[in-house]
MIDOSE-1310 file (N, C-alpha, C; in nm, 2 decimals, decimal comma, always signed):
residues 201
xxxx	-1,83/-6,50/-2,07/-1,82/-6,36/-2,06/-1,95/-6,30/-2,13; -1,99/-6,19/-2,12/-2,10/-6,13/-2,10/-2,09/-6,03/-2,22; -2,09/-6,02/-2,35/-2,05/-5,93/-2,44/-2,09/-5,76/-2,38; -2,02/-5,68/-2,43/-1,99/-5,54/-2,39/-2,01/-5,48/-2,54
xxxx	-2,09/-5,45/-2,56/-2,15/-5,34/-2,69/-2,16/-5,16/-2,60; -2,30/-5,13/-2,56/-2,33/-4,94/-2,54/-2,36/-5,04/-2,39; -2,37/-4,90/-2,31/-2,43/-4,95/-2,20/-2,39/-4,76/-2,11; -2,51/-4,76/-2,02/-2,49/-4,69/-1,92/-2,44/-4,70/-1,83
xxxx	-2,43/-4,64/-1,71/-2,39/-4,68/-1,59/-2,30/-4,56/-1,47; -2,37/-4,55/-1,36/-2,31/-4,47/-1,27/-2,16/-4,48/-1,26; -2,11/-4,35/-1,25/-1,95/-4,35/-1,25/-1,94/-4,26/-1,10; -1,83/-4,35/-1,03/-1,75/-4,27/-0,88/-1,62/-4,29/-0,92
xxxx	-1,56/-4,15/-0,88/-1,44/-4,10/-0,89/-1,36/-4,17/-0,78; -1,24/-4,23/-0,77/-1,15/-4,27/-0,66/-1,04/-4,20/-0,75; -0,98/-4,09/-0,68/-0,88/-3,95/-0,77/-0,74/-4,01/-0,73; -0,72/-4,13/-0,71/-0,57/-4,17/-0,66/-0,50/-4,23/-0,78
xxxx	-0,37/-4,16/-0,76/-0,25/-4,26/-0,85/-0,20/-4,36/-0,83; -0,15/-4,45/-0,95/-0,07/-4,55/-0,92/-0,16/-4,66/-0,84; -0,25/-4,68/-0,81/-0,34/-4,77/-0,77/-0,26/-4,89/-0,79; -0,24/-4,98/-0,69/-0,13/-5,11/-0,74/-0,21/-5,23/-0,73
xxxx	-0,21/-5,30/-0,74/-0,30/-5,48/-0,75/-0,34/-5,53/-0,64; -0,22/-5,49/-0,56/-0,21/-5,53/-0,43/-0,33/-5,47/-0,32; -0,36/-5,34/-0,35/-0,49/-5,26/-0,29/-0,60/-5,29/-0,34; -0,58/-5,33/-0,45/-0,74/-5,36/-0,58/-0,74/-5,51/-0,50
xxxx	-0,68/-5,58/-0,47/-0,74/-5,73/-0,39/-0,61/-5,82/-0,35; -0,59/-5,78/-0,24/-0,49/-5,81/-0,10/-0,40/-5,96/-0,16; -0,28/-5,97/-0,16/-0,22/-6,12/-0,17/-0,28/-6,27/-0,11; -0,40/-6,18/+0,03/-0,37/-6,29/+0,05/-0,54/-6,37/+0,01
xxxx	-0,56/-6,32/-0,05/-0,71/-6,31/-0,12/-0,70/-6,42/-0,25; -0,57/-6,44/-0,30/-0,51/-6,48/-0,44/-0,56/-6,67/-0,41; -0,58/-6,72/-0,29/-0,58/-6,87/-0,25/-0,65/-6,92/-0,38; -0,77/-6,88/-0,36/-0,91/-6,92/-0,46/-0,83/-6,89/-0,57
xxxx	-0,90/-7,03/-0,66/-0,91/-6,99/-0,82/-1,10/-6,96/-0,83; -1,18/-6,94/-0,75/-1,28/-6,88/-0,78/-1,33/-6,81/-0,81; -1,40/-6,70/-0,94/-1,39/-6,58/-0,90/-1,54/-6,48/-0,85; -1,61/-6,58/-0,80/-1,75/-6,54/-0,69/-1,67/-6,51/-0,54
xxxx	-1,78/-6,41/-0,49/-1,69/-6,35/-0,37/-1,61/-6,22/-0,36; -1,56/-6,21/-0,47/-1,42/-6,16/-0,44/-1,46/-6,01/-0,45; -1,55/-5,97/-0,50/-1,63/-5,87/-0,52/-1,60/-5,76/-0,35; -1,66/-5,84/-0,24/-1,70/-5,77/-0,09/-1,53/-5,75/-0,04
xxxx	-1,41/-5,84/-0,09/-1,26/-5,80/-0,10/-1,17/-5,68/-0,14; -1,22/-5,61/-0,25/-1,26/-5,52/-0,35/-1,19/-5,40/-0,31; -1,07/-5,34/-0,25/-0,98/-5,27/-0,18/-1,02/-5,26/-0,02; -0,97/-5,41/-0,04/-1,05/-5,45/+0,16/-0,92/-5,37/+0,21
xxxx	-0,84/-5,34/+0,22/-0,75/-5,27/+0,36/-0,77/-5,13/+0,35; -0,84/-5,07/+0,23/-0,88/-4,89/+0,23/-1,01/-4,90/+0,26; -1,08/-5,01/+0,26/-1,22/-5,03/+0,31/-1,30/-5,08/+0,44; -1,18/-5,18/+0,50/-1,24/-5,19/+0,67/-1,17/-5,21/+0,71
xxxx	-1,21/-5,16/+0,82/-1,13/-5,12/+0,98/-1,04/-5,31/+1,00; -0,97/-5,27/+1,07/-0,96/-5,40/+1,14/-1,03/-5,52/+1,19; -1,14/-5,46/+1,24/-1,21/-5,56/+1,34/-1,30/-5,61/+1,21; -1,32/-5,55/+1,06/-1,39/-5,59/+0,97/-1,47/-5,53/+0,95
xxxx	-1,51/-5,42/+1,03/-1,64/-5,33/+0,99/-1,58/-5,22/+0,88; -1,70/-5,16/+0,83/-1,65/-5,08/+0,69/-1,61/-4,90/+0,75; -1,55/-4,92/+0,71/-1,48/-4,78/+0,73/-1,61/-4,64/+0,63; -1,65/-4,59/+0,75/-1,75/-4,46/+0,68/-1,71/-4,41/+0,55
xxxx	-1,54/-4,33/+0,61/-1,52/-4,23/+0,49/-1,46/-4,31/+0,37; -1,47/-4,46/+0,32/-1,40/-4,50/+0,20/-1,54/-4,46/+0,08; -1,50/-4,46/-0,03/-1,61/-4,47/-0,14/-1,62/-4,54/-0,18; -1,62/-4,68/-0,11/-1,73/-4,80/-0,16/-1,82/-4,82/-0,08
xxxx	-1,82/-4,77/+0,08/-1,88/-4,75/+0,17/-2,03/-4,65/+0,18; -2,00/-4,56/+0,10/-2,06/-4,47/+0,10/-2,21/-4,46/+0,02; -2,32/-4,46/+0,04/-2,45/-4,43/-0,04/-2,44/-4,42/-0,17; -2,34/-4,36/-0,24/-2,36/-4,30/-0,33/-2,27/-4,37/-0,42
xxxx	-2,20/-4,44/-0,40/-2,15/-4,57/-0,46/-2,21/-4,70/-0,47; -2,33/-4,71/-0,44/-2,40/-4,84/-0,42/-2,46/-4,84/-0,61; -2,47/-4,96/-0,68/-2,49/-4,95/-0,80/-2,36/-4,93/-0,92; -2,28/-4,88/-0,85/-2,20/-4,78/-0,96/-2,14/-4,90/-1,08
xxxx	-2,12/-4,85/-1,19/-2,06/-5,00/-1,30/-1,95/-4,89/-1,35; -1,91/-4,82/-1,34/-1,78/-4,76/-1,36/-1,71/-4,64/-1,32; -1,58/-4,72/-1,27/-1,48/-4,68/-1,17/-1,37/-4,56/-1,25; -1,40/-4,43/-1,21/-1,30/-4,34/-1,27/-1,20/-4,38/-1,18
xxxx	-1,06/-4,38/-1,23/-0,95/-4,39/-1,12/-0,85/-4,29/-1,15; -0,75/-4,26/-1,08/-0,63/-4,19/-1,09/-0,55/-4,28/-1,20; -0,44/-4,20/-1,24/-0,31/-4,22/-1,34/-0,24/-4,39/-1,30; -0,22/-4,47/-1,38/-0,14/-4,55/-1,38/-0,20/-4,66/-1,33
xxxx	-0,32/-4,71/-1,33/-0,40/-4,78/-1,22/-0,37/-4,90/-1,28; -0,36/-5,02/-1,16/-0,33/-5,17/-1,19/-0,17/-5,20/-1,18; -0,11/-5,13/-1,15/+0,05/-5,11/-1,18/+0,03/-5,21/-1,05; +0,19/-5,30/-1,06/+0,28/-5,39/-0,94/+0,25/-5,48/-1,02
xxxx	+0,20/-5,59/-0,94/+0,20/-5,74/-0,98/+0,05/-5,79/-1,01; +0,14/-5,90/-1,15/+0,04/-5,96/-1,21/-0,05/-6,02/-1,14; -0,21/-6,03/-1,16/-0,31/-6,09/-1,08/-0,44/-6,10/-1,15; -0,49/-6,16/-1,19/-0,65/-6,21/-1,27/-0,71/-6,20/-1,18
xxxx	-0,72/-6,18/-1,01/-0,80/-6,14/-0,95/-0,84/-5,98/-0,93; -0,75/-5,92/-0,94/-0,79/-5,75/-0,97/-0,86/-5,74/-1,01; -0,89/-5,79/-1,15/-0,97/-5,75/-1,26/-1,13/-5,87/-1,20; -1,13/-5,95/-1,15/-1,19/-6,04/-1,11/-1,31/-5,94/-0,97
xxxx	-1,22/-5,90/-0,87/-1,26/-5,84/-0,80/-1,37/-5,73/-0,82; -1,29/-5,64/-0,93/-1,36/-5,52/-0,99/-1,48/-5,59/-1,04; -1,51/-5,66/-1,14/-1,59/-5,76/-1,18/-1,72/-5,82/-1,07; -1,68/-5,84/-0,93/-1,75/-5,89/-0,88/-1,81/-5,77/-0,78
xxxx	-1,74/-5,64/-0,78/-1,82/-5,54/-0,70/-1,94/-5,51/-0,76; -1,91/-5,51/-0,93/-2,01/-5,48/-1,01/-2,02/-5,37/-1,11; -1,84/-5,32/-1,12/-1,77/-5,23/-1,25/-1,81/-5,33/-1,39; -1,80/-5,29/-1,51/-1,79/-5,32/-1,61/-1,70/-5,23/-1,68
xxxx	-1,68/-5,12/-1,64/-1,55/-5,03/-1,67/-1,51/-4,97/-1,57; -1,34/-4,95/-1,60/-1,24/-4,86/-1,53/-1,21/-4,74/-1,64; -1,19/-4,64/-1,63/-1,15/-4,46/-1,66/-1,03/-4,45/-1,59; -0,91/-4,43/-1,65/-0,84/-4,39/-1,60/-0,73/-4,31/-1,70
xxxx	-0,58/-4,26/-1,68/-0,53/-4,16/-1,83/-0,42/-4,26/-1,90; -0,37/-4,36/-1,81/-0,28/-4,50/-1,85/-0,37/-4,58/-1,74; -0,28/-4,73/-1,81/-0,32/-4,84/-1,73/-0,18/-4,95/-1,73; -0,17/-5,02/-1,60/-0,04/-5,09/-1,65/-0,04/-5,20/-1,74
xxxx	+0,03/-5,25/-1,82/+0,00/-5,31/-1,92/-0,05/-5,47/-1,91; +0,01/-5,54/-1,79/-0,06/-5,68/-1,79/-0,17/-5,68/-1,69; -0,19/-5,54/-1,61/-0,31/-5,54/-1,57/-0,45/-5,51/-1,68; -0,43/-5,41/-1,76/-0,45/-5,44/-1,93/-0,52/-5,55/-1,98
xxxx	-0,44/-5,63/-2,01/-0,43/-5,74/-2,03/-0,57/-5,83/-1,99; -0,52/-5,83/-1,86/-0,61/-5,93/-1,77/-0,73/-5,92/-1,77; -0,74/-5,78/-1,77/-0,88/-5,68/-1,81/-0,97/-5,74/-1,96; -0,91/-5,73/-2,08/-0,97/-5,77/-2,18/-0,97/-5,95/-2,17
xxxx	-0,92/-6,01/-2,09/-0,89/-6,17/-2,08/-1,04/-6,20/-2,02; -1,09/-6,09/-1,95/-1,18/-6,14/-1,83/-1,31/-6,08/-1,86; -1,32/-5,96/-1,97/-1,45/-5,90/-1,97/-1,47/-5,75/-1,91; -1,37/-5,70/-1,86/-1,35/-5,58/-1,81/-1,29/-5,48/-1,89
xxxx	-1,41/-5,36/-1,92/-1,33/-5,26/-2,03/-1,21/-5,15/-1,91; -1,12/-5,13/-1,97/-1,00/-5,06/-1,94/-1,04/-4,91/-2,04; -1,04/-4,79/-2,00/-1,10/-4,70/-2,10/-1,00/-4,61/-2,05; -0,86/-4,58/-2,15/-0,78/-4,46/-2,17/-0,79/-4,32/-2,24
xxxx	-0,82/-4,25/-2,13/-0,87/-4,09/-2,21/-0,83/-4,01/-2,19; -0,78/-3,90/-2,27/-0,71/-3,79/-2,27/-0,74/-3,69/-2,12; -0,60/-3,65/-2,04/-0,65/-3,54/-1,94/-0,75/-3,48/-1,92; -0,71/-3,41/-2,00/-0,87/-3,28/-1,98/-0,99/-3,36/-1,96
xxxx	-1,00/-3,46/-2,07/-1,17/-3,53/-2,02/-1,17/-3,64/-1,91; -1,05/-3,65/-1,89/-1,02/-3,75/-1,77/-1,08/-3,66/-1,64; -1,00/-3,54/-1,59/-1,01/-3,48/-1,53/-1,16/-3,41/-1,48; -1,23/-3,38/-1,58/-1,40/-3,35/-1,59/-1,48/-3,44/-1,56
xxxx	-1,43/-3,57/-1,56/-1,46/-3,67/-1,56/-1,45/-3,75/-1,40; -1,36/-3,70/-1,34/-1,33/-3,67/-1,20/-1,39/-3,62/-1,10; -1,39/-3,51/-1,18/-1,51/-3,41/-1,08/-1,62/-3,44/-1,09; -1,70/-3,48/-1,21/-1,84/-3,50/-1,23/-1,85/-3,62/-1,12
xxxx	-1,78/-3,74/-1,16/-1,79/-3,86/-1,07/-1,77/-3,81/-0,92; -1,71/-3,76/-0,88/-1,68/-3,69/-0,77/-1,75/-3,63/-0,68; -1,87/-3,57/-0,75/-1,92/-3,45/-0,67/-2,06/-3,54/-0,59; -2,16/-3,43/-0,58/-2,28/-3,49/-0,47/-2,36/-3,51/-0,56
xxxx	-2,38/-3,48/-0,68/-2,46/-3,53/-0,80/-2,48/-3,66/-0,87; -2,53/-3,75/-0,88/-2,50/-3,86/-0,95/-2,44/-3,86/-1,08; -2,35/-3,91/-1,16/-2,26/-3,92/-1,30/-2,32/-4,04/-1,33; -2,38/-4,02/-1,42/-2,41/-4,12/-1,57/-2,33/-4,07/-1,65
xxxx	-2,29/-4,19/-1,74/-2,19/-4,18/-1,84/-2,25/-4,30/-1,90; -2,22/-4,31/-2,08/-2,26/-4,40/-2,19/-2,11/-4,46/-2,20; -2,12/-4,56/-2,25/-1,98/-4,65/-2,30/-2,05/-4,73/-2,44; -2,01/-4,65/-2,52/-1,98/-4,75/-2,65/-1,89/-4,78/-2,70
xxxx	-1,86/-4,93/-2,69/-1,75/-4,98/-2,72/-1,72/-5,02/-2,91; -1,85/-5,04/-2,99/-1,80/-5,10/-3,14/-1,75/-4,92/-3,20; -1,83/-4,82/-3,15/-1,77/-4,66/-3,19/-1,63/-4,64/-3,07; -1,66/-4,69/-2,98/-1,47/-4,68/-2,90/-1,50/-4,52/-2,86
xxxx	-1,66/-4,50/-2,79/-1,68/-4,35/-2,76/-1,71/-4,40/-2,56; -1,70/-4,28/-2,54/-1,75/-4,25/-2,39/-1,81/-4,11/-2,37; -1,92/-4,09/-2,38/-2,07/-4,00/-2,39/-2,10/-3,93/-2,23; -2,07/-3,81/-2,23/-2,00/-3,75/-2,05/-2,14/-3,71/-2,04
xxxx	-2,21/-3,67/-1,96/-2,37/-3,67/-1,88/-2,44/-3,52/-1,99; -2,30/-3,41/-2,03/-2,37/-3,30/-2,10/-2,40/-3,33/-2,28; -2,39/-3,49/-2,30/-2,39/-3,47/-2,41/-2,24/-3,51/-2,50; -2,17/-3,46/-2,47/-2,04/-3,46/-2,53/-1,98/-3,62/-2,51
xxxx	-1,92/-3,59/-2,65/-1,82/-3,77/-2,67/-1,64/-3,74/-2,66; -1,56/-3,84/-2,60/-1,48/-3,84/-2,63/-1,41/-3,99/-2,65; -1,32/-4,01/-2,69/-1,27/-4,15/-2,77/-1,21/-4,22/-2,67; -1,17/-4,32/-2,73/-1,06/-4,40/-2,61/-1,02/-4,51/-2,74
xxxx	-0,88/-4,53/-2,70/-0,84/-4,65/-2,79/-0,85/-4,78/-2,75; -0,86/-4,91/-2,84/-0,82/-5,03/-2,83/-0,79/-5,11/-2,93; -0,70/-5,23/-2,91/-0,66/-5,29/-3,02/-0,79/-5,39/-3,12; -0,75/-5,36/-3,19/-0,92/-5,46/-3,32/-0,90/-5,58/-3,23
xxxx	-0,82/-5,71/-3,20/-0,83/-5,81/-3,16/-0,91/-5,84/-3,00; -0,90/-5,68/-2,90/-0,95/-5,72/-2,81/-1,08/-5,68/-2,80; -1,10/-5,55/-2,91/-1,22/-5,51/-2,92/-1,35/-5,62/-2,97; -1,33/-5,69/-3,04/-1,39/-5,79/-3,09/-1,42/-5,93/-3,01
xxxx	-1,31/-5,96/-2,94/-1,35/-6,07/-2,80/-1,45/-6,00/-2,72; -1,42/-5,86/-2,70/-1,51/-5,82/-2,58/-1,68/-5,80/-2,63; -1,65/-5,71/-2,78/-1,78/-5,71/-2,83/-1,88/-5,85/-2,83; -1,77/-5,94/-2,88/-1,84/-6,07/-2,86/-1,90/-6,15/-2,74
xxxx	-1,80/-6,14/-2,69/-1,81/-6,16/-2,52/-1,75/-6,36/-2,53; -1,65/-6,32/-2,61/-1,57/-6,43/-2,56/-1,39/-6,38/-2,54; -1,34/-6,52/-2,48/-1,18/-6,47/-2,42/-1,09/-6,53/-2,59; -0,96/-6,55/-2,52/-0,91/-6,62/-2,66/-0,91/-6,71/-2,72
xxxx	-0,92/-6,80/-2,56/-0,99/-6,97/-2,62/-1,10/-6,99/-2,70; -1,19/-6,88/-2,64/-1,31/-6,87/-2,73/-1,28/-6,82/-2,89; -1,20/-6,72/-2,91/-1,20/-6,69/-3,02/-1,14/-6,80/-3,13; -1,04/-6,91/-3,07/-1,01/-7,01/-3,11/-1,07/-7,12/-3,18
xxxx	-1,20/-7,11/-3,06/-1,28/-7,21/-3,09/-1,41/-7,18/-3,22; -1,39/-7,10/-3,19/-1,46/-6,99/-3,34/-1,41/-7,02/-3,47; -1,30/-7,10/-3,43/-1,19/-7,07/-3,60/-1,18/-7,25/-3,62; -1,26/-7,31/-3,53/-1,26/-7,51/-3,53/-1,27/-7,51/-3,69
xxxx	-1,38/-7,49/-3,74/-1,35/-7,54/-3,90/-1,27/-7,50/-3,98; -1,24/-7,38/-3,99/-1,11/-7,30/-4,00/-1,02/-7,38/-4,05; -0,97/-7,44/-3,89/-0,85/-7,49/-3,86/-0,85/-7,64/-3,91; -0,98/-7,69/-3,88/-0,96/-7,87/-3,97/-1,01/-7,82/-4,12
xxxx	-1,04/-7,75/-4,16/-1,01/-7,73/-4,34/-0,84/-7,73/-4,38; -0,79/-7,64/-4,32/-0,66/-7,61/-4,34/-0,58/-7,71/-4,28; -0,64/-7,81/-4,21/-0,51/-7,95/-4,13/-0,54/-7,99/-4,25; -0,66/-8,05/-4,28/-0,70/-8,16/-4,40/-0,64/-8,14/-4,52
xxxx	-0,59/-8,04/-4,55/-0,55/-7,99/-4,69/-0,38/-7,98/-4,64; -0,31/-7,94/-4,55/-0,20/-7,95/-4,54/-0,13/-8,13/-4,56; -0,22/-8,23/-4,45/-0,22/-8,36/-4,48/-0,20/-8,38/-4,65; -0,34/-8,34/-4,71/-0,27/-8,35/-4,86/-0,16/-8,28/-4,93
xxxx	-0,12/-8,18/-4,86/+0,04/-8,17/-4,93/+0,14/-8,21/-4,92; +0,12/-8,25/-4,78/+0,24/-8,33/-4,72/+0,24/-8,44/-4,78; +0,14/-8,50/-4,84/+0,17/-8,68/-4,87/+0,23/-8,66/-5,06; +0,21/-8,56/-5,12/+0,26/-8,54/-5,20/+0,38/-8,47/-5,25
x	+0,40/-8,47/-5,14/+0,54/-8,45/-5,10/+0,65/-8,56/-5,18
């Protein structure tokens, strides 16, 4: 994983609710444990036609989404069923963050497992945040993640929460196993010394 400290990055608005897993990368997409590819999948049934060609009016299609590393979404986004490709997908279009006002919780999850910031922010700046991404203008936005700020194009900051434990894998840019393996001496200091209590037992 790729640590996540400040970073810029073009934001496009997709203003829909409830976004469910199932749209963010189709069931039947789930075969592969790979996760190269999955990227051009990336809300394939709102994105092309049948025959496979891309549908004009979607906004991944469009000019002005080409580049973009973070996805403002609608309320609730990731909700239905569990899937490490969602977050995989997002990842391979070439997001590094989602903006949204909730998120569902083991899509969450999957998100900090994989290297993808999840960024919960109050209405009002959500919604400004909408429009700016939204409009015919390009949206830059800042993400600093060790301040837990998001820096809107005029200047202005507003916060977003996360827990110390995932903040710190992500700053690092490792998952849990990694953080595990961080703690190897750690953990044979404290076998080695348990061995000696137990024999004096």
């Amino acid at each position: 994983m790729e640590p996540i400290k400040t970073f810029k990055g073009k934001a496009i608005a997709l203003p829909i609710k409830d976004i469910d897993t199932d749209q963010i990368i189709p069931a039947r997409f789930l075969k592969t444990i790979d996760k190269q590819g999955l990227g051009k999948n990336l809300f394939n049934d709102w994105r092309y036609l049948e025959d496979g060609s891309p549908k004009p009016d979607f906004l991944l299609n469009q000019p002005r989404a080409q580049g973009a590393a973070i996805l403002v979404a609608g309320d609730n986004f990731g909700c239905g069923s569990s899937r490490e490709h969602a977050p995989w997908a997002l990842m391979g279009y070439g997001f590094k963050a989602v903006i949204s006002t909730s998120f569902a919780d083991i899509f969450k999850g999957n998100c900090y497992k994989n290297g993808l910031l999840p960024i919960e922010l109050e209405e009002p700046v959500h919604s400004e945040l909408l429009k700016l991404a939204g409009g015919d203008q390009p949206c830059e936005i800042e993400v600093d993640l060790p301040n837990q700020l998001v820096r809107l194009p005029d200047g202005r900051t507003a916060t977003f929460p996360i827990d110390a434990f995932s903040k710190k894998c992500l700053t690092a840019g490792i998952d849990q196993l990694g953080y595990l393996q961080e703690q190897a001496a750690a953990i044979a200091a404290y076998e080695a010394g348990h061995l000696d209590r137990v024999s004096t037992l």
